[in-house]
C-alpha positions in Angstrom: 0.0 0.0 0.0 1.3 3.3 -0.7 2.2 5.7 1.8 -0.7 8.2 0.4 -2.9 5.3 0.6 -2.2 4.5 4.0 -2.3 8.6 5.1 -5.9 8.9 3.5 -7.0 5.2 5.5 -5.9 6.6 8.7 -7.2 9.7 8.4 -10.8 8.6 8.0 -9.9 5.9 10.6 -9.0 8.4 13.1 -12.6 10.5 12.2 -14.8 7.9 12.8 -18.5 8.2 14.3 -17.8 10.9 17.0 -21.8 11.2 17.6 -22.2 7.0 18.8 -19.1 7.6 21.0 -20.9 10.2 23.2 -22.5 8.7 26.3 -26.1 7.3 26.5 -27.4 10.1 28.6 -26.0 12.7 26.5 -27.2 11.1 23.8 -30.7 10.8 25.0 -30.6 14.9 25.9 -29.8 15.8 23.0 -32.5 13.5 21.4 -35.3 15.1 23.3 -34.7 18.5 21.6 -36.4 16.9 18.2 -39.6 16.3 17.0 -41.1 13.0 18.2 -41.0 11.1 15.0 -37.5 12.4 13.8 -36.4 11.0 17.6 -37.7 7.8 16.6 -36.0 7.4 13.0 -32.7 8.1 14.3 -33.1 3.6 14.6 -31.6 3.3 11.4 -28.5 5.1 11.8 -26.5 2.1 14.0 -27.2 -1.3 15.9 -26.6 0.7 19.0 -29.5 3.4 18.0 -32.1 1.4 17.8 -33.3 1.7 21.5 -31.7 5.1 21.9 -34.7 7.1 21.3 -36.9 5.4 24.2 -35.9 6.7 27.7 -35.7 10.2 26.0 -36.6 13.2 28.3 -38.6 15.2 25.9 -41.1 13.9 23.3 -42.3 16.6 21.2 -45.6 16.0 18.7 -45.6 19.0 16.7 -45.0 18.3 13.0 -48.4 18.0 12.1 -48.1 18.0 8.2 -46.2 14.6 9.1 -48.8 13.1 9.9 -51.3 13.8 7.3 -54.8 12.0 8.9 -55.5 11.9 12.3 -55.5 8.3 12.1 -51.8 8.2 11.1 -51.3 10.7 13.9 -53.1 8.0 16.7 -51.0 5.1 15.1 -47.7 6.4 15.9 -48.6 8.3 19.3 -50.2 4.8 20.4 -46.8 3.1 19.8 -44.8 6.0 21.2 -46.5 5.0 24.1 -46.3 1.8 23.4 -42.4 1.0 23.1 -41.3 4.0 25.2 -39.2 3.1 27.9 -41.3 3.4 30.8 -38.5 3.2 33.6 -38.0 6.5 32.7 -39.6 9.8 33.7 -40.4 12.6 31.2 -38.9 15.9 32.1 -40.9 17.5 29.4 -44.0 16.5 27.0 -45.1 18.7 24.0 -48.5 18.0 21.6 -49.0 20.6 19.5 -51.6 19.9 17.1 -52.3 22.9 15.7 -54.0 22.5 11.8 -55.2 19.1 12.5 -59.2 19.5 12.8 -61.9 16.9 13.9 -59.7 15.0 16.8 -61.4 12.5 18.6 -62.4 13.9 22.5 -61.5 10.5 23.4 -57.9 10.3 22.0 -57.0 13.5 23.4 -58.1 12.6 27.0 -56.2 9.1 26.4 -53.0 10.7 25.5 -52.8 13.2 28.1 -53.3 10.3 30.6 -50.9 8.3 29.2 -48.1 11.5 29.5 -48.8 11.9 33.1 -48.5 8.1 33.7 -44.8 8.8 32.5 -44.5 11.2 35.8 -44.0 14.1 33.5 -43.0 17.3 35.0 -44.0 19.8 32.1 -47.0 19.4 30.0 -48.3 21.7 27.1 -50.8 20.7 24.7 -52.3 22.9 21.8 -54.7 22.3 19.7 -56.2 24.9 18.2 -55.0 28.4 17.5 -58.5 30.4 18.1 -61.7 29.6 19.6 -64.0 28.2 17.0 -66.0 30.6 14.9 -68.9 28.4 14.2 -70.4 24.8 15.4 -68.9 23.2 12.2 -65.5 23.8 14.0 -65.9 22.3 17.6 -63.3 22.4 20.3 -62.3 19.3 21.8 -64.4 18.6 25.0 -62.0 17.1 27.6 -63.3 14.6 30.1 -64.9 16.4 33.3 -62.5 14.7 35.3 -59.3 16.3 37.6 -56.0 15.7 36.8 -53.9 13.3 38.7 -49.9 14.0 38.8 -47.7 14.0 42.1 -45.0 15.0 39.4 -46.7 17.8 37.4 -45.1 21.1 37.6 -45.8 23.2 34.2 -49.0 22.8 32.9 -50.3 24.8 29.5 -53.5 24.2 27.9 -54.6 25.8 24.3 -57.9 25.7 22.5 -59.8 23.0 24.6 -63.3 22.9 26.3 -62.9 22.7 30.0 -65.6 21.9 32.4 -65.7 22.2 36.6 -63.9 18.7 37.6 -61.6 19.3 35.1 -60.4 22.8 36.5 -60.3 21.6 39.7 -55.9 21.3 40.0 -55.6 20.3 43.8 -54.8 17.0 42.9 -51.8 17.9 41.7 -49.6 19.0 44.8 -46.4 19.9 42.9 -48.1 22.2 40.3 -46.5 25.7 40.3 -47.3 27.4 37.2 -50.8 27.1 35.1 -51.3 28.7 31.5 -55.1 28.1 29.6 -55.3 30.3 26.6 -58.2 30.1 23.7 -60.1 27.9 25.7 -63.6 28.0 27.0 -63.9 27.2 30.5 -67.6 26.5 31.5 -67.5 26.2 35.4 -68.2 28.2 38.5 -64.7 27.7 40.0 -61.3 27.3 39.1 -59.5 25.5 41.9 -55.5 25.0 42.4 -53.0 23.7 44.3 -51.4 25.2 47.5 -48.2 25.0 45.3 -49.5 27.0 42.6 -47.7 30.4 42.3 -48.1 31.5 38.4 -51.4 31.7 36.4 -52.3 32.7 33.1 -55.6 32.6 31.5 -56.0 34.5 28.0 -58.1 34.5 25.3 -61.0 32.8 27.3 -64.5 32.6 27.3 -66.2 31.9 30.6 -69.4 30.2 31.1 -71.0 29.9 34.1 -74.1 28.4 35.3 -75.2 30.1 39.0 -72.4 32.3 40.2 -69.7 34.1 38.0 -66.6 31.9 37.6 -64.7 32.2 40.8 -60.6 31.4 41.0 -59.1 30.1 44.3 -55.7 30.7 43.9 -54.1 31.3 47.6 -50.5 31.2 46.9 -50.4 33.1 43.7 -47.9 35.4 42.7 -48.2 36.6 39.8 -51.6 36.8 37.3 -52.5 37.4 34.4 -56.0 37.2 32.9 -56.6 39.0 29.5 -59.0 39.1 26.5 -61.1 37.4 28.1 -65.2 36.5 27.4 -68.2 37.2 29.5 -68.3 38.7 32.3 -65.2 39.1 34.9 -64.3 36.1 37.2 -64.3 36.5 41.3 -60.5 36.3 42.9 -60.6 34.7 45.6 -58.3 35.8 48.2 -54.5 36.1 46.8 -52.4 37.3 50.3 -49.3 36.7 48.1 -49.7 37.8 45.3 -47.4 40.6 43.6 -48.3 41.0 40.2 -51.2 41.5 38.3 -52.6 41.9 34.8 -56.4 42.2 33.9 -58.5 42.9 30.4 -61.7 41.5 30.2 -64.0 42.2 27.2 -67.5 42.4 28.1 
């Protein structure tokens, strides 16, 4: 062999595949930062990859276009679920549906259930960018039942129909900070956690049956409740609380 030959062999010897020689955990960080189904194909680049992807951190559903149907959408979230590695918690969880009309109340409720069986700390799901502007367009009616999360911390809500059980957070004691925006909340009370220090609710429409909407909040410390519907919710008593922000449209 010549000498070139030999200079050019262990040259691409000495390159070789830097990425696979990270560590595992690294490796799964750095997965969590990509969409869900791009997380998953990574299988295919090495023997070693193919279970790389399943105690990832982060799953993000976002690439909606993807997807195409919501039936190809409930296939792959299904075995997300499905071959995930459930020995591991999930830092963060992101389904952002946005452009994908006519999901199934069901599904919805199944896959948020199944996230917060994975002891997930933050939680955002978005389905629809505005309220709906006519009843050909309906927003997805989630179960009128409370959460159920020792783990959750973060939770952000976006163009759902929320009843009373539903809004009712105190069963989840590690909750700290609560965003709902274009959402309509029918109930006469919000209720949250002693934990519960941030709040957001914007782009809202309230409906309520007896009573305006009243929010118990008793640890809050900062709020912010803007461009709203109906008429203006009751604050409970806030002895904490340090900043406000508050547009209503009547």
């Amino acid at each position: 062999m010549s000498r070139r030959c030999k200079t050019a062999k262990a040259s691409t010897e000495g390159c070789g595949d830097h990425l696979s020689a990270l560590p595992d955990a690294l490796l799964h960080h750095v997965l969590g930062f990509l969409e869900a189904g791009e997380a998953v194909r990574t299988y295919v680049l090495a023997w070693r990859w193919r279970h790389l992807w399943r105690p990832v951190p982060r799953l993000r559903v976002t690439d909606v276009e993807a997807f195409q149907s919501v039936e190809k959408l409930n296939g792959f979230v299904d075995n997300l679920f499905l071959l995930r590695d459930a020995g591991f918690a999930l830092d963060e969880c992101e389904l952002d549906l946005r452009g994908l009309l006519r999901l199934d109340d069901a599904l919805v409720d199944l896959w948020i259930w199944r996230v917060l069986a994975c002891r997930v700390r933050i939680l955002r799901v978005h389905l629809y960018t505005n309220l709906p502007t006519n009843q050909g367009e309906p927003l997805v009616k989630l179960a009128d039942q409370p959460l159920l999360s020792q783990h959750l911390v973060r939770l952000e809500l976006g163009g759902v129909y929320l009843e009373e059980r539903f809004l009712d957070f105190s069963s989840c004691p590690a909750l700290e900070g609560l965003k709902i925006a274009d959402c309509v909340l029918s109930t006469d009370r919000i209720s949250s956690p002693q934990s519960l220090k941030h709040l957001s609710i914007i782009g809202c429409q309230f409906l309520w049956r007896d009573i305006p909407t009243h929010i118990f909040a008793p640890s809050l410390i900062t709020l912010q409740l803007r461009d709203c519907l109906s008429m203006i919710p009751v604050l409970e008593r806030m002895p904490l609380l340090e900043t406000a922000s508050v547009n209503i449209f009547l």
